[in-house]
C-alpha positions as MATLAB code, in Angstrom:
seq = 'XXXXXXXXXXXXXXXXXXXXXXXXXXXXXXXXXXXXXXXXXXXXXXXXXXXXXXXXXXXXXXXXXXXXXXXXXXXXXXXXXXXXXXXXXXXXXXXXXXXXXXXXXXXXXXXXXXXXXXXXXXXXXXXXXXXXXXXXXXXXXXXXXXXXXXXXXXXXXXXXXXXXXXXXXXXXXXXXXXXXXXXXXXXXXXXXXXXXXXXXXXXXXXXXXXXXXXXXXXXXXXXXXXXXXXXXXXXXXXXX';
ca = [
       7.810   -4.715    6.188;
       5.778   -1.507    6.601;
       2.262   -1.713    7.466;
       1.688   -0.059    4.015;
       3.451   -2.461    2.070;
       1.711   -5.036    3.858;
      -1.652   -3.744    3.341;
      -0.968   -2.778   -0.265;
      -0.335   -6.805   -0.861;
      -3.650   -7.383    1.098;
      -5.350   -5.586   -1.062;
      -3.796   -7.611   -3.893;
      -4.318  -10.323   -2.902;
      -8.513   -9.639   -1.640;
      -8.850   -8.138   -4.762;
      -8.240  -11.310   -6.358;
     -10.317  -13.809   -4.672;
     -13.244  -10.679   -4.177;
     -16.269  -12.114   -6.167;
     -18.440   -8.682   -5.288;
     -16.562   -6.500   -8.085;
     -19.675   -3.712   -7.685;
     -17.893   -2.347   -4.288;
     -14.576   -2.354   -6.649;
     -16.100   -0.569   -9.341;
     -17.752    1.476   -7.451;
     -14.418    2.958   -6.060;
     -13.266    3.156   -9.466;
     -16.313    5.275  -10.785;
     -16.023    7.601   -8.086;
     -11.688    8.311   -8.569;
     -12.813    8.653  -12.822;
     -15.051   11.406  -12.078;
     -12.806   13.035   -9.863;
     -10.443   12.994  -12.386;
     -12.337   13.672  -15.643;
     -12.863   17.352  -13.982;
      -9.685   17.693  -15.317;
     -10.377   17.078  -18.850;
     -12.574   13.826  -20.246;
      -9.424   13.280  -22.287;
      -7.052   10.658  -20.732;
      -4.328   11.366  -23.596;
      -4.852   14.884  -22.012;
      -5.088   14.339  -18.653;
      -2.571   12.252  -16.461;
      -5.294   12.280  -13.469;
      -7.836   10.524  -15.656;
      -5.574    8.129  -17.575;
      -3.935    6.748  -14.385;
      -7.919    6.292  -12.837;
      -9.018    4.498  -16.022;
      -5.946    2.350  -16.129;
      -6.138    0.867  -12.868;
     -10.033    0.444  -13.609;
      -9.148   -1.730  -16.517;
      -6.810   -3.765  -14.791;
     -10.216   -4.518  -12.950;
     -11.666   -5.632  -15.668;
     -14.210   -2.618  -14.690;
     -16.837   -2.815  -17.820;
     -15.761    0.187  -20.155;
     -19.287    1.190  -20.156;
     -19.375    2.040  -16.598;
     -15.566    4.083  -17.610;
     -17.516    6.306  -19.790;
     -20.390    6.784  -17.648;
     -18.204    7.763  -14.696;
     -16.314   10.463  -17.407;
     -19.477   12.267  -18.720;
     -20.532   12.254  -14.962;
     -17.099   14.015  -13.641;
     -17.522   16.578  -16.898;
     -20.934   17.299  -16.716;
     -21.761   16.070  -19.938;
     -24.997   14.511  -18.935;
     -27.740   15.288  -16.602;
     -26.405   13.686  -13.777;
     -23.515   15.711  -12.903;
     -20.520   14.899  -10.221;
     -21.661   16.045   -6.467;
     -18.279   14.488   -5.421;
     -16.071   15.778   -3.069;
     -12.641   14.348   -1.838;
     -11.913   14.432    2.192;
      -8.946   13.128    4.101;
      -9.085   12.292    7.870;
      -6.456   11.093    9.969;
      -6.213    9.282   13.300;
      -4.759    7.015   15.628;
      -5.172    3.237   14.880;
      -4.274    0.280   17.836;
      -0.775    1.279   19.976;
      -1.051    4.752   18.613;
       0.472    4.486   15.370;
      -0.940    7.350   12.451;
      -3.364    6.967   10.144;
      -4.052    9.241    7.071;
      -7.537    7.614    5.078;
      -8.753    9.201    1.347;
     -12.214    9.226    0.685;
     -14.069   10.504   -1.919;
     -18.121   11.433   -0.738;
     -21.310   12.778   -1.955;
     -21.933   13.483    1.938;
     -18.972   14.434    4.193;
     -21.690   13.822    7.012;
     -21.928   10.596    6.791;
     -18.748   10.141    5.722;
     -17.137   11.350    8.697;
     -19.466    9.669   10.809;
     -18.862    6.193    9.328;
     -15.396    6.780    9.877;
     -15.331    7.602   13.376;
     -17.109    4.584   14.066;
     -15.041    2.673   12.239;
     -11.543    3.693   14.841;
     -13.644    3.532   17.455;
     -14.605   -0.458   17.046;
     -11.130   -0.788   16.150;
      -8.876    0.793   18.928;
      -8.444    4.014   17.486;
      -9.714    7.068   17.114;
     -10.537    9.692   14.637;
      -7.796   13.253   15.022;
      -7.961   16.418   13.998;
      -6.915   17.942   10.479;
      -3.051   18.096   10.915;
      -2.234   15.395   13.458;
      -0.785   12.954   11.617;
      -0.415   14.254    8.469;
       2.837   15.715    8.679;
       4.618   11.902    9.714;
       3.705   11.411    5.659;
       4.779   12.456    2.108;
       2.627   12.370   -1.173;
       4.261    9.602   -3.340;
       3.358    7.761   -6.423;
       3.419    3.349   -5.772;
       3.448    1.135   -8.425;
       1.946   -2.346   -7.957;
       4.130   -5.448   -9.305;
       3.674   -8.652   -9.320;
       7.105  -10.744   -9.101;
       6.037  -14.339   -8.735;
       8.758  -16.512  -10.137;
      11.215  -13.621  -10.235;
      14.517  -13.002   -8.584;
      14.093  -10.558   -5.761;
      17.216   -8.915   -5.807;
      17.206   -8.890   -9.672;
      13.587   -7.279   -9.563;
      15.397   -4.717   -6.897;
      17.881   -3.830   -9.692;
      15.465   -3.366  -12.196;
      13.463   -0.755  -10.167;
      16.214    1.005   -8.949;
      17.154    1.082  -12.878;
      13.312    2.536  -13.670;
      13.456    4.839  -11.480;
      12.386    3.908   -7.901;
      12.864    6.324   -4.755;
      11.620    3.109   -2.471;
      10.931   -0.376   -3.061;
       8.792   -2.787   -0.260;
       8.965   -6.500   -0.765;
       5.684   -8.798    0.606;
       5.149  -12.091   -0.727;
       5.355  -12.306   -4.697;
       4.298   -8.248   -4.210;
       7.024   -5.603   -5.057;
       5.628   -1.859   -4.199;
       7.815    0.662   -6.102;
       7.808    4.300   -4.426;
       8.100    7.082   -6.824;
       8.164   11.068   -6.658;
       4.829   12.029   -7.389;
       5.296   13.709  -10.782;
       7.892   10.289  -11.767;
       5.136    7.929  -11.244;
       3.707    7.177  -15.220;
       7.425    6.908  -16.017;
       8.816    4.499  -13.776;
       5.352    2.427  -14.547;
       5.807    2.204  -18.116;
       9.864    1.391  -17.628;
       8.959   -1.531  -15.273;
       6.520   -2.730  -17.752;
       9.048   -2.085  -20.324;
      11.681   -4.541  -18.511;
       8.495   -7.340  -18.578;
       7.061   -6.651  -15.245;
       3.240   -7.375  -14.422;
       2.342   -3.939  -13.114;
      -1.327   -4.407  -11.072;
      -2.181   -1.375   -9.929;
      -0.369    2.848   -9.739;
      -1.309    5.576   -8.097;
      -0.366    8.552   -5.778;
      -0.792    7.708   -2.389;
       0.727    9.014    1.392;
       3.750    7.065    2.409;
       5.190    7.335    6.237;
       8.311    9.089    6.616;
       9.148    6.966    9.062;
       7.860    4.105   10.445;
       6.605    2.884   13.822;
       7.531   -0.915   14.140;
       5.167   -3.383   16.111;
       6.297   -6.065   17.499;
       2.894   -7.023   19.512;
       1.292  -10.039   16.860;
      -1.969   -8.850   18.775;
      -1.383   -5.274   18.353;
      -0.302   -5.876   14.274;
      -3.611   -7.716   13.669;
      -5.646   -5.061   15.451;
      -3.995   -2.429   13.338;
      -4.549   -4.683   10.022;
      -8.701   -5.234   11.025;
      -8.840   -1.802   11.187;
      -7.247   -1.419    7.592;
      -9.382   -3.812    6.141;
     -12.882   -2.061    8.287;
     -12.064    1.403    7.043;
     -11.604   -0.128    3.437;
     -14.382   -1.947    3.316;
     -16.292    1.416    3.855;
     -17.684    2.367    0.117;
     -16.865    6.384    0.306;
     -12.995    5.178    1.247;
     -10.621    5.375   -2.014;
      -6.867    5.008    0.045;
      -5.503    3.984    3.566;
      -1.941    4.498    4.660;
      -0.358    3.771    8.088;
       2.811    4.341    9.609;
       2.588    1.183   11.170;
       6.130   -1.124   10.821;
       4.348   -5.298   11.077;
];
């Protein structure tokens, strides 16, 4: 199982038991207004359908949705001062990390980071360490409880998949960037409960760890850099 499979059902899994949805919608207003710079329109605009999508599944108020769209176009007074950064690192026994954020202050942002691998056993790299171990790839979320596994592997392969990471009742489904609506709406098509999609940076390859203290080191410092409000992805190259 790679560490971004693994962390991918985490997520899942926390974001179902997490009573404090303002940290989650939070995240969600901030990758809308990216988005909506694109065009308010999600029938328009891929970007902004895909952001509003996965802040339904949320059950993210759609009030707050079209606040977070007039705020990424500028149709109000309060206009988007959002940026999006990427940093990358090295987490516990040196394996590459690439984390997403999207900031109104790359100050702080990069500051809170660094602290973050530095509690953690890691530390924060240049621009360009690590990101070359990864490739831009779209993941679909999907839940399989109660389903055949190697049935559910069929059925992605059949929609499309490039990849496909099993965790738990939790199927991830690896897509080419520009595949990544299709092979969504084909798995939902074939009666899959899709959670979450979006593009993301998947290892190329994959460091395995077979140190149980070294794995939970490296999946604390997931969870710390998530927890951190301006963060929006986290990928790893990390094999637990």
């Amino acid at each position: 199982m790679s560490g971004h499979s693994k962390w991918h059902t985490i997520k899942h899994k926390k974001g179902l038991l997490d009573a404090q949805k303002g940290k989650i919608f939070s995240k969600h207003s901030k990758l809308i207004e990216i988005a909506a710079r694109g065009g308010g329109d999600p029938c328009m605009n891929p970007s902004l359908r895909l952001a509003v999508d996965n802040a339904k599944a949320d059950n993210m108020p759609n009030a707050n949705i079209d606040k977070a769209i007039k705020k990424g176009t500028g149709a109000n007074k309060d206009a988007s001062q959002l940026v999006e950064v990427a940093y990358e690192g090295y987490g516990p026994g040196g394996v590459a990390f690439c984390v997403q954020t999207i900031t109104d202050n790359k100050n702080r942002s990069v500051s809170n980071i660094r602290t973050v691998f530095s509690k953690h056993g890691g530390n924060l790299g240049s621009a360009g360490c690590v990101s070359y171990l990864f490739a831009r790839k779209g993941i679909v979320l999907v839940n399989i409880e109660g389903k055949n596994t190697e049935e559910a592997e069929l059925q992605a392969i059949d929609a499309g998949a490039s990849d496909i990471k099993i965790a738990d009742s939790v199927m991830d489904v690896f897509t080419e960037p520009n595949q990544l609506g299709t092979v969504a709406n084909k798995l939902k098509e074939f009666g899959f409960k899709v959670e979450s999609q979006e593009l993301t940076l998947a290892p190329k390859t994959t460091m395995k760890i077979d140190d149980k203290s070294v794995a939970d080191k490296i999946v604390a410092l997931m969870e710390a850099l998530d927890e951190d409000d301006d963060v929006t992805n986290v990928s790893t190259n990390a094999e637990i």
